[in-house]
C-alpha positions as CSV (number, residue, x, y, z in Angstrom):
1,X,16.6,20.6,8.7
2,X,17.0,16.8,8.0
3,X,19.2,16.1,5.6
4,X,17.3,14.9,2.3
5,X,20.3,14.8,-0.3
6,X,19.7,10.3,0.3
7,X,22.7,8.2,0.4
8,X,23.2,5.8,-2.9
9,X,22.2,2.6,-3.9
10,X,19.3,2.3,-6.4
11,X,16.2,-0.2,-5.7
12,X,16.4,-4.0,-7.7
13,X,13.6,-5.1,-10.3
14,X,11.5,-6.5,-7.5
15,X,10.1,-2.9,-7.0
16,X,7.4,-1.2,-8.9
17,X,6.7,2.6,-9.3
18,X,3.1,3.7,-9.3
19,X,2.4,7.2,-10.0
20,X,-0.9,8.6,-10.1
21,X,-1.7,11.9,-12.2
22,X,-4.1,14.0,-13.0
23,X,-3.6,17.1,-14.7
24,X,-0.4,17.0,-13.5
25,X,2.0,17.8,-16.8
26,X,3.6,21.2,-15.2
27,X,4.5,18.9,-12.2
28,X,5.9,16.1,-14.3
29,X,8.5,18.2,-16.2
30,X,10.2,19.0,-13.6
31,X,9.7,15.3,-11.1
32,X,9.4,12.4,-13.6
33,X,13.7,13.0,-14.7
34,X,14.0,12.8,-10.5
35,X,12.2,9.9,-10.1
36,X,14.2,8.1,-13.5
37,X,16.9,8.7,-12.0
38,X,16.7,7.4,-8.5
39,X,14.3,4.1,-9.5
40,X,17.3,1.9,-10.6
41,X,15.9,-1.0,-12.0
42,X,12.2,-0.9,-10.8
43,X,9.7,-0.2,-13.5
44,X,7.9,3.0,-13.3
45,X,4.3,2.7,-14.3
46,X,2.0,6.6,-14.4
47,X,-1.5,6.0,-14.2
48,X,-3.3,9.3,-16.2
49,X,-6.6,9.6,-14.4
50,X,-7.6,10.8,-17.8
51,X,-6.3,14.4,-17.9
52,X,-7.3,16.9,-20.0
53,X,-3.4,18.4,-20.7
54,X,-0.2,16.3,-21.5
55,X,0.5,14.5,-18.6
56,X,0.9,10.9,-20.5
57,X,2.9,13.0,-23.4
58,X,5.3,14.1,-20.6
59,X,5.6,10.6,-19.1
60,X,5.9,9.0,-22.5
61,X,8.7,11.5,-23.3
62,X,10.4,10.9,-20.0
63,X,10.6,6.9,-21.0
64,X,8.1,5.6,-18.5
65,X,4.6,3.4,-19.4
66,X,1.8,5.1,-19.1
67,X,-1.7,3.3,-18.3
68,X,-4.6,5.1,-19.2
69,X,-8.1,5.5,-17.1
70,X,-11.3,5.3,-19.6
71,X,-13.0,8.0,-17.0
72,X,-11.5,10.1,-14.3
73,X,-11.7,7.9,-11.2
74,X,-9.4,9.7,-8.6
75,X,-6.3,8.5,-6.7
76,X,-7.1,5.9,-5.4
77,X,-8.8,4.0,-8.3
78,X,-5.9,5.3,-10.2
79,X,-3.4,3.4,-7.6
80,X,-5.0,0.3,-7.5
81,X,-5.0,0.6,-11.2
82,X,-1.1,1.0,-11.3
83,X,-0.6,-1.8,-8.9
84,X,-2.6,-4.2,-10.8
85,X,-0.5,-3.0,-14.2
86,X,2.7,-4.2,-12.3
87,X,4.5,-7.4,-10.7
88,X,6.9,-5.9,-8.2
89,X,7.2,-7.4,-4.4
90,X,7.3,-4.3,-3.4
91,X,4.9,-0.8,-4.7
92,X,5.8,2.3,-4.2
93,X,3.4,4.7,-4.2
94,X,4.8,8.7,-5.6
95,X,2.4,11.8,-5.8
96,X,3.1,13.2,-9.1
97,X,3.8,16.8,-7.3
98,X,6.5,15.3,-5.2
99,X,10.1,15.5,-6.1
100,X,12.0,12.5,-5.0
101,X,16.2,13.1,-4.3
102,X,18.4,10.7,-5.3
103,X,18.9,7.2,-2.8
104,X,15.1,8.3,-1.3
105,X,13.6,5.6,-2.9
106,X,16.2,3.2,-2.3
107,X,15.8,3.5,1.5
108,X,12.1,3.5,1.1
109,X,11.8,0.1,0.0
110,X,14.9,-1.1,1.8
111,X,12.7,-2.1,4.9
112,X,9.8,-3.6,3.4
113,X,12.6,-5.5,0.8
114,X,14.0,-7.1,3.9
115,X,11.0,-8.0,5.7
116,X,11.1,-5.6,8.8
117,X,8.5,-3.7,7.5
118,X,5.1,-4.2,5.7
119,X,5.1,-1.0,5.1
120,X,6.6,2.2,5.2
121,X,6.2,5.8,4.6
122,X,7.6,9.3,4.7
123,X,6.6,13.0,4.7
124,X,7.4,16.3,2.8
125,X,10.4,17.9,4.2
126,X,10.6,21.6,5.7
127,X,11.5,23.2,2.1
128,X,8.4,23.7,-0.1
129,X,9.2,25.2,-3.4
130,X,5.8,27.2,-4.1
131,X,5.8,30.9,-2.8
132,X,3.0,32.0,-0.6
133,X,2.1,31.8,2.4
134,X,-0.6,29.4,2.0
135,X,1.7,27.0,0.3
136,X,4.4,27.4,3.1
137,X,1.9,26.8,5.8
138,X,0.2,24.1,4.3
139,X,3.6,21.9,4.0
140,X,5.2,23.0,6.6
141,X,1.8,21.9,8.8
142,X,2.1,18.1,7.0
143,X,6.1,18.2,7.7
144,X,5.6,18.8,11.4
145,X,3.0,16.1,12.3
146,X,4.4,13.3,10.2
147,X,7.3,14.0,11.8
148,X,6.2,14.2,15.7
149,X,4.6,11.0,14.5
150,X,7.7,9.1,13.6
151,X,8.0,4.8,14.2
152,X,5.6,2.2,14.2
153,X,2.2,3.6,13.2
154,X,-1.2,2.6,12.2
155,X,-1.9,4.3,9.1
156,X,0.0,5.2,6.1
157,X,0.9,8.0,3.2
158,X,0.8,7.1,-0.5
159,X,2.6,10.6,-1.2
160,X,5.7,9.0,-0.8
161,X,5.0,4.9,0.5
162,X,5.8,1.6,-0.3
163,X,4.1,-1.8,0.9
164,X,4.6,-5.2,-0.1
165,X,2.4,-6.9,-2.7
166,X,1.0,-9.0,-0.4
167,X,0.0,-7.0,2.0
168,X,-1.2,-4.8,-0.5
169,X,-3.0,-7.5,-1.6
170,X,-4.4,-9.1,1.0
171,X,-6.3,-5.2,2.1
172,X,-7.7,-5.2,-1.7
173,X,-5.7,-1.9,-1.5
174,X,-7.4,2.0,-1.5
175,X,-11.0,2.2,-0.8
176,X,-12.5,5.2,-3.5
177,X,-15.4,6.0,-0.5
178,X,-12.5,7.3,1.5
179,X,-11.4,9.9,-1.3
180,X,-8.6,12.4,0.1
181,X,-7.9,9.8,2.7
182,X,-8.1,6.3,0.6
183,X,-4.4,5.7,2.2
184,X,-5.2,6.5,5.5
185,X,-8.6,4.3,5.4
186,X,-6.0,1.4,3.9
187,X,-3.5,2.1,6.9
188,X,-6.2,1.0,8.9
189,X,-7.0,-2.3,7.7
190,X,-3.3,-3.1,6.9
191,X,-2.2,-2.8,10.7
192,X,-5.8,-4.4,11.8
193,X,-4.4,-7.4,9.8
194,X,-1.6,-7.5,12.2
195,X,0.8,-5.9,9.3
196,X,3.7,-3.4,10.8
197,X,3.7,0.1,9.1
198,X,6.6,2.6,10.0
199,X,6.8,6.4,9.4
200,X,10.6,7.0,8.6
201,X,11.5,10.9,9.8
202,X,14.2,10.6,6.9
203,X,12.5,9.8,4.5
204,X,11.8,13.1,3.4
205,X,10.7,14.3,-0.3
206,X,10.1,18.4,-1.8
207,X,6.3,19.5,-2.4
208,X,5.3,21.0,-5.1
209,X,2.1,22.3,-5.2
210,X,0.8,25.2,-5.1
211,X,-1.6,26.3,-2.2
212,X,-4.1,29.3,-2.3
213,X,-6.5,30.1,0.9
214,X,-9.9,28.9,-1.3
215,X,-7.9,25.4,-2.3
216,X,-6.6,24.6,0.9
217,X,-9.9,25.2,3.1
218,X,-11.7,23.2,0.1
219,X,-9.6,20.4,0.3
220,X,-8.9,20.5,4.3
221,X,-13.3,20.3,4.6
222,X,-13.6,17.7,1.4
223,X,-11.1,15.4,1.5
224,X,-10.0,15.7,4.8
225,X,-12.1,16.7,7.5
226,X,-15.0,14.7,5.7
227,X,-14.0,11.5,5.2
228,X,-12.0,11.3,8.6
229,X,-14.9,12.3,10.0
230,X,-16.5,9.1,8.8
231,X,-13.6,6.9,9.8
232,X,-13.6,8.5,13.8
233,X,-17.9,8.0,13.6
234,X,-17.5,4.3,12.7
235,X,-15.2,3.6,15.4
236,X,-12.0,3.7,13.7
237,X,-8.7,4.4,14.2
238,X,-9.0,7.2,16.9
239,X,-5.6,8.0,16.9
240,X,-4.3,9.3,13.4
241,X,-1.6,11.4,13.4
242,X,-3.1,14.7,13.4
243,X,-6.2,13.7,15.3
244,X,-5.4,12.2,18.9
245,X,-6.6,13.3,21.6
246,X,-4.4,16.5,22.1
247,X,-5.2,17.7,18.5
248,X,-9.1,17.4,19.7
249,X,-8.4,19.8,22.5
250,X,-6.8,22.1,20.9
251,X,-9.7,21.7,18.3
252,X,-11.9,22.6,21.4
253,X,-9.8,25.5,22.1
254,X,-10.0,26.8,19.0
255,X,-14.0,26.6,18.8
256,X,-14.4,28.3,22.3
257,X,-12.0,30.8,21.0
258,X,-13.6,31.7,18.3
259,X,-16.9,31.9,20.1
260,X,-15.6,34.1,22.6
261,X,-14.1,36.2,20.2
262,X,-17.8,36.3,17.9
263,X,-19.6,37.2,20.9
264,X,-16.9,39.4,22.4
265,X,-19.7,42.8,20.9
266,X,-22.4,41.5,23.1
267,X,-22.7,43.4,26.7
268,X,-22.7,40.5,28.9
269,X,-19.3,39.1,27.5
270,X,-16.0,40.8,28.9
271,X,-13.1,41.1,27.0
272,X,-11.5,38.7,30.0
273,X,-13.3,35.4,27.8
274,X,-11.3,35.9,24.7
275,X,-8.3,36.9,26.3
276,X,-8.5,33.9,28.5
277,X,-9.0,31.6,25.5
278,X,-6.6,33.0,23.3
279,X,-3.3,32.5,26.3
280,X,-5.1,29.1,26.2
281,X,-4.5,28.6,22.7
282,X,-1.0,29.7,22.3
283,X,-0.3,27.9,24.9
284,X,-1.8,24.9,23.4
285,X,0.1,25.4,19.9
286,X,3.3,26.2,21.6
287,X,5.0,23.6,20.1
288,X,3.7,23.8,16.3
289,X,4.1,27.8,16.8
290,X,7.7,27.6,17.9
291,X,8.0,24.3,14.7
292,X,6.8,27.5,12.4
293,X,9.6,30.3,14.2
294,X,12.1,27.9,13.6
295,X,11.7,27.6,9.9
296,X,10.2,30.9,9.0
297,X,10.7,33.7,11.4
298,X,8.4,34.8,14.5
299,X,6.0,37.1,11.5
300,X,5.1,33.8,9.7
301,X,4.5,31.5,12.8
302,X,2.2,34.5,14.6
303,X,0.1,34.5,11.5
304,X,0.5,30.4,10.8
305,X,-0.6,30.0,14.5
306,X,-3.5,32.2,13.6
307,X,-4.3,30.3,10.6
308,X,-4.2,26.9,12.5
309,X,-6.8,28.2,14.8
310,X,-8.9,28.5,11.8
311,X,-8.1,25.2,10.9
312,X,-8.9,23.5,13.7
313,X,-12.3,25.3,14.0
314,X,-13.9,24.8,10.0
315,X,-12.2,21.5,10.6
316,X,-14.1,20.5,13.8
317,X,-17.2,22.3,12.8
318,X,-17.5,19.8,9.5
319,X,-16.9,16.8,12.3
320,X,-19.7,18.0,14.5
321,X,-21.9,18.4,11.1
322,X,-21.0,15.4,10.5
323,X,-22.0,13.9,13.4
324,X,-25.2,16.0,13.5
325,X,-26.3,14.4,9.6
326,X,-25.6,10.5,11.1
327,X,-28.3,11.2,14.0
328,X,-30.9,12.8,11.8
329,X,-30.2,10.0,9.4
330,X,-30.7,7.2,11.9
331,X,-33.6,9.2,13.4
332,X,-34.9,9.4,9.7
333,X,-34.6,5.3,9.5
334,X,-36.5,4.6,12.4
């Protein structure tokens, strides 16, 4: 495990603190007095994407300004909201779920501060708080490709992120269309202005949220594999950092395997066909699979493995639909 206990130093009063929330008051209690007390002297600004509980109570109590949204506009209206409310060189961008240890945001900003970076980002660590398996899985899945996809990159995460104003600026910042992926669609046009965006391994922060089987397909199909799928059919950004072209095979893998496996009752499919595929798979996901043994024992990565599979499969299935919907619609225009 890396270790995520930071190392001093606070950031100066050239650094502003954006944090988006919604709903997110049982979050706050417990990551707003982290955040206080690793900011130093940069202002903290939460935008409330007006909630319906005490999420701006919570931050109010906690000491921080809160700016309010007239109508709930999602994160990345909320962001840009929050950006445009402060004057900082440098934004940091903190999911309200997220709990931040002490130094973290220090060496966050350090990069960007200097100049070697326009921007930079990290990635939950390997210790998820919520119980469950679908929590552990979830986080543990996020850990493992942000961190196989350390150094210069070509997108970005506003879970835990900072960029400079004026790069922030000059990419008008998080496009709404791209909802679930707003920061991955701005990663793109910040490094196809020639800006340099780095994933730092180290910079690692704890996940709260709680996952449940229904919230995490919904939200892997809606605001994942959705509005990627837009970005990959407009001829953008073909290597994300779950999505390259290994991930797609695998995502083929996965398909075939589960085709096999559906048609494994029929007479003229053997039980050779799934067999076949499913040594193919394992062998595919060696590497996440062993990732999940490491942190959680051989039971949880056989049944993580088994879970990725299904991943990859609704994931790629909502790609090819997708892709199916643009051809009828540009059949339907001409």
């Amino acid at each position: 495990m890396t270790d995520r206990t930071g190392g001093g130093g606070a950031p100066g009063p050239g650094v502003s603190i954006v944090v988006p929330a919604y709903n997110a008051a049982d979050y706050l209690e417990r990551t707003l007095p982290a955040l206080v007390e690793t900011a130093g002297e940069a202002e903290i600004v939460l935008v409330d994407d007006h909630s319906a509980d005490d999420t701006a109570a919570v931050a109010e109590r906690a000491g921080i300004r809160v700016v309010r949204m007239d109508a709930h506009g999602g994160a990345a209206a909320a962001r840009n909201r929050g950006a445009a409310a402060t004057r900082g060189a440098v934004i940091v961008f903190v999911d309200a779920d997220v709990l931040v240890a002490p130094g973290r945001v220090a060496a966050l900003v350090a990069p960007v501060a200097s100049g070697d970076a326009d921007a930079v980002f990290g990635s939950y660590d390997d210790a998820p708080q919520a119980p469950g398996f679908f929590s552990q899985y979830a986080n543990l899945r996020h850990h493992y490709y942000h961190q196989n996809g350390a150094g210069p990159v070509d997108t970005f995460w506003a879970g835990f992120g900072a960029v400079s104003r004026r790069a922030f600026d000059d990419t008008a910042g998080f496009d709404g269309g791209y909802a679930g992926v707003e920061d991955v669609a701005f990663g793109y046009r910040l490094s196809a202005s020639g800006a340099r965006i780095v994933m730092d391994p180290a910079l690692q922060v704890t996940h709260l949220k709680l996952w449940t089987l229904a919230s995490l397909v919904r939200t892997d199909i809606k605001y994942r594999a959705r509005p990627w799928s837009r970005l990959l059919l407009g001829g953008r950004h073909l290597a994300l950092l779950n999505i390259g072209h290994g991930e797609r095979v695998r995502a083929v893998i996965a398909g075939v395997l589960a085709a096999s496996v559906a048609m494994a009752p029929l007479p003229a499919v053997t039980w050779h066909a799934p067999a076949i595929m499913a040594a193919a798979a394992v062998a595919a996901n060696w590497p996440i699979a062993r990732f999940f043994a490491r942190r959680r024992g051989l039971a949880f990565a056989a049944l993580a493995t088994v879970m990725h599979q299904a991943y990859y499969v609704y994931s790629g299935a909502t790609f090819v639909a997708c892709w199916l919907a643009g051809i009828l619609g540009a059949v339907r225009r001409r």
